[in-house]
C-alpha positions as CSV (number, residue, x, y, z in Angstrom):
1,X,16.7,-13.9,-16.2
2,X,14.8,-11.2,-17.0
3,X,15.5,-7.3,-15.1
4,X,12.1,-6.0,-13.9
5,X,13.0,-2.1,-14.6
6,X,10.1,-1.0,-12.7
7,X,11.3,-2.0,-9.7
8,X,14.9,-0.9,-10.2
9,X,12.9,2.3,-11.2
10,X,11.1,2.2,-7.7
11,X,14.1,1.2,-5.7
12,X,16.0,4.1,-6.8
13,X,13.6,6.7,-6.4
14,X,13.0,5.2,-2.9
15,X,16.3,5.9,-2.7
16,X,16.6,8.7,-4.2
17,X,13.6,10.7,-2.5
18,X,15.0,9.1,1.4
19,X,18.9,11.2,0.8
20,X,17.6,14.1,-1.2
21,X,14.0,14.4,-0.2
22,X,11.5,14.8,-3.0
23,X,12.3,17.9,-3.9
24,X,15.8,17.7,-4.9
25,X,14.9,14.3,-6.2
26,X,15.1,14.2,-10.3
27,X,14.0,12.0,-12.7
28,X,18.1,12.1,-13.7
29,X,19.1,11.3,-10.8
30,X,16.6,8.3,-10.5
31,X,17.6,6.7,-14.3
32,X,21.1,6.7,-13.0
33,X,20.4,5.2,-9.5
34,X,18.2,3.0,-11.9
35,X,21.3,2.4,-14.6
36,X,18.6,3.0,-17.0
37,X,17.6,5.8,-19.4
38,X,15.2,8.0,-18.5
39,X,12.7,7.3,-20.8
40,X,12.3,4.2,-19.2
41,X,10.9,5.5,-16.0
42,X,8.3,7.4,-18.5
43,X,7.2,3.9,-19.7
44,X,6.3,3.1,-16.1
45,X,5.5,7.0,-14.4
46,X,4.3,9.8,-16.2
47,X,6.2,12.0,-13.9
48,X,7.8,12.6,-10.5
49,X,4.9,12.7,-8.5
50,X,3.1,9.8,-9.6
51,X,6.5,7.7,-8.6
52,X,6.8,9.1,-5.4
53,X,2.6,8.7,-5.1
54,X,3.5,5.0,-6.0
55,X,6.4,4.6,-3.4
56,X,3.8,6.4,-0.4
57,X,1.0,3.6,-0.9
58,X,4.0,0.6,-0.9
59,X,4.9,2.4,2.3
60,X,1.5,2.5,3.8
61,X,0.8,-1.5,2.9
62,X,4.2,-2.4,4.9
63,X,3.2,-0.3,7.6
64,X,-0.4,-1.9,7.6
65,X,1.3,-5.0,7.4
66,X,3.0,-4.4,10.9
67,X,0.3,-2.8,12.2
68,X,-1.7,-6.2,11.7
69,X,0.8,-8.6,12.8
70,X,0.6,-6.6,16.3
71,X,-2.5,-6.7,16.7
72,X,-4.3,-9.6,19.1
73,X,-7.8,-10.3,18.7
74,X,-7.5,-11.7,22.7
75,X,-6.1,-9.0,24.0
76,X,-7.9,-5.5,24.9
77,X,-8.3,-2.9,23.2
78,X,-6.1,-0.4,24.9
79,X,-3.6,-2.9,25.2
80,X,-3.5,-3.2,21.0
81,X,-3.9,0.1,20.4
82,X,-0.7,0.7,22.7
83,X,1.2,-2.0,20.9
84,X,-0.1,-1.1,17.8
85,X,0.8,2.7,17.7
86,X,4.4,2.1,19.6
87,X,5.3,-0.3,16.4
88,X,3.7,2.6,13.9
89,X,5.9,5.0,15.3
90,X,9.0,3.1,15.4
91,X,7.9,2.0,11.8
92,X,7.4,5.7,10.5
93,X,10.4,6.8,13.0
94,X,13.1,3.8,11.4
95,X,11.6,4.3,7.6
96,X,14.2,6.4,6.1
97,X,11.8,8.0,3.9
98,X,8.9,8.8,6.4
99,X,12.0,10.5,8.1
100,X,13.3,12.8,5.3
101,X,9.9,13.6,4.5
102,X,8.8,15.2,7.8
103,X,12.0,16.7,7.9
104,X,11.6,18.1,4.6
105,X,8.1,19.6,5.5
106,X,9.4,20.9,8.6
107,X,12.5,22.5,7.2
108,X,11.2,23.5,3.6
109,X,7.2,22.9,3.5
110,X,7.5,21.1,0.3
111,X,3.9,21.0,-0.8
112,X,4.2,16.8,-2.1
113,X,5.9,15.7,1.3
114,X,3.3,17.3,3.2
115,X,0.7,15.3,1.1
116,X,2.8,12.0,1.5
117,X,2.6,12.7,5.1
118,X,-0.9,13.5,5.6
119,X,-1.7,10.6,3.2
120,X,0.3,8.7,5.5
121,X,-1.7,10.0,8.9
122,X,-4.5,9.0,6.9
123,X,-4.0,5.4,6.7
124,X,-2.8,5.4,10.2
125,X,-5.8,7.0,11.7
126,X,-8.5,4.8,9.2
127,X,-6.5,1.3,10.8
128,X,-7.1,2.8,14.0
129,X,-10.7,4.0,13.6
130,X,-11.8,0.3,12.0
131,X,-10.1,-1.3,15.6
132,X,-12.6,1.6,17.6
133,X,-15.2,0.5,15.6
134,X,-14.8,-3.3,16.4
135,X,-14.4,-2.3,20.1
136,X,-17.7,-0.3,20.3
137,X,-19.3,-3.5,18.6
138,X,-17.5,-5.6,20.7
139,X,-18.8,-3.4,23.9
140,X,-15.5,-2.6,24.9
141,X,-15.5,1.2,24.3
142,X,-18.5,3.6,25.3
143,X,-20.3,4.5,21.8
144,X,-18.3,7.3,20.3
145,X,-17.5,9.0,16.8
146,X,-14.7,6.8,15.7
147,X,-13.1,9.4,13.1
148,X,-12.7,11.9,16.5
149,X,-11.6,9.5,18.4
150,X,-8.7,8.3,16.0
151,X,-7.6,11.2,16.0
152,X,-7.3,12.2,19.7
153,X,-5.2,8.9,20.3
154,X,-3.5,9.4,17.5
155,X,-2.6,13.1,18.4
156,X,-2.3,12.1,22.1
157,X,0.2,9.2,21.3
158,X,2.5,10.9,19.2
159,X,2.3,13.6,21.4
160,X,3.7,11.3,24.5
161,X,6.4,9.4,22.3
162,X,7.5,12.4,20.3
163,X,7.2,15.5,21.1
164,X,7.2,15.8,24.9
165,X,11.4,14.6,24.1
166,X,12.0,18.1,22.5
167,X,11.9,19.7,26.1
168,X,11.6,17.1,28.2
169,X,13.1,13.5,29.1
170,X,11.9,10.8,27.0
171,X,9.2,9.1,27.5
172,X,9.4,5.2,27.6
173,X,7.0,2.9,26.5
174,X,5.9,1.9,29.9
175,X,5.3,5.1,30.9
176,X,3.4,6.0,27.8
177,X,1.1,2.9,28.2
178,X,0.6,4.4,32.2
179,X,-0.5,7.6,30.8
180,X,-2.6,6.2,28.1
181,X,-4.6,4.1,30.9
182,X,-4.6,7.3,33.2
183,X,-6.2,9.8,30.6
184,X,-8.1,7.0,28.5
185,X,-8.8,4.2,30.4
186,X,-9.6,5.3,34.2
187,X,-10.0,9.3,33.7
188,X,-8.3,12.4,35.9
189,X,-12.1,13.3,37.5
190,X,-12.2,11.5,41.3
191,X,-15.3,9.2,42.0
């Protein structure tokens, strides 16, 4: 049986950059998580931040992956863009890298974990902006600039399901999905 060293390579720098972040994270330290020399990771990576690059877009396709298998072609669009961003957050929120990395830009502004973030974001808001743009077709949303609008449910969901918790009580996901109706689907203004 043969070893595939790449992956061992990829496994342990997962590893690796989810305890220590990415910037304690060495190439050392990955060999030896690896059990392999550390030349060998240069066969596969030219350096540190094309491993971690690598590791970020395995992370996006298994977050796409989940994204897709929530969504339901017969249900509505609020009701799969709730579903859908719920399961992204507690994707992002359970995915011990995701984790350490927007802890690491928030304690230490590491340049690379902001990237991996952002790059991150970016993938998020792109799914989410393809589903607008299949609603608008689909006459289901008013004609609107999907980009903005990815971003303002985006911003607005993680909004509800994080950060209102840092001074208030939680939100659940019921109470999110109210809101979301209220401010997106219905409107505050009074007939």
């Amino acid at each position: 049986m043969q070893i595939d060293r790449r992956k061992l390579i990829v496994d342990a720098a997962y590893q690796s950059f989810a305890l220590f972040g990415y910037k304690a994270t060495t190439m050392d330290q990955v060999a030896k998580l690896a059990n392999v020399g550390k030349g060998t990771i240069y066969t596969f990576f030219s350096n540190k931040e094309e491993l971690f690059d690598d590791i970020m877009n395995q992370l996006i396709k298994e977050m796409k992956v989940v994204a897709d298998a929530e969504y339901d072609a017969q249900r509505n669009f609020f009701d799969n863009l709730n579903r859908i961003l719920y399961k992204i957050l507690d994707f992002r929120d359970k995915h011990q890298l995701a984790v350490k990395m927007v802890h690491e830009v928030r304690d230490m502004g590491t340049p690379k974990a902001l990237e991996g973030l952002n790059k991150l974001e970016a993938a998020i808001l792109s799914f989410i902006q393809v589903k607008i743009q299949t609603a608008i077709d689909k006459k289901e949303l008013k004609p609107c600039d999907p980009e903005i609008t990815a971003f303002v449910l985006l911003k607005m969901y993680l909004a509800l399901a994080s950060e209102w918790q840092h001074s208030h009580t939680a939100l659940d996901k019921g109470r999110i999905t109210e809101l979301f109706q209220l401010y997106l689907m219905n409107g505050l203004a009074m007939d």
